[in-house]
N, C-alpha and C positions, 0 to 999 in steps of 0.2 A: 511425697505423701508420708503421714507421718504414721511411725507402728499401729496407732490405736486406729487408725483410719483404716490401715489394709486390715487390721484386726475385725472389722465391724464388718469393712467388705466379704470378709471371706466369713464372716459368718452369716450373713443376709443372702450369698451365696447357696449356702449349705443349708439352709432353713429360711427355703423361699415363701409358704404359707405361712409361717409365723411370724416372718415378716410382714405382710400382709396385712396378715388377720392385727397388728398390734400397727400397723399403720393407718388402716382402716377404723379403727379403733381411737385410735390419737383424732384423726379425722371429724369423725361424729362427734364426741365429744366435745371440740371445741366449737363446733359449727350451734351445738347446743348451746355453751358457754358463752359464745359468743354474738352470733348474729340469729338464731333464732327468733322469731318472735309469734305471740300469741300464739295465732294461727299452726304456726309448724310447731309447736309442740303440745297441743291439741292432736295436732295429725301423727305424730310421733309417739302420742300414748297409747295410740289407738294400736299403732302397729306393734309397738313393745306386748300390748297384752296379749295381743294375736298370738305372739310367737313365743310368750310364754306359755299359752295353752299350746302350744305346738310338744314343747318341749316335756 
């Protein structure tokens, strides 16, 4: 394994929600970018604005 690799390990270790939340994140985004369609991002605005009044 090479340094940058256990370098990534032990930090995804140490900063388990941030991982997460920035995987989770990569996630969405490309599911939008890529295979969405019509429909899911109709339903996707819907919830975005939801949670913007939340916030």
């Amino acid at each position: 394994m090479s340094k940058q690799t256990e370098a990534n390990k032990k930090w995804q270790e140490q900063n388990r929600e941030r991982a997460r939340y920035l995987r989770n994140r990569s996630t969405a985004r490309n599911f939008v970018k890529k295979q969405a369609t019509e429909e899911d991002i109709v339903e996707l605005q819907n919830l975005l604005n939801d949670r913007k009044k939340e916030l």
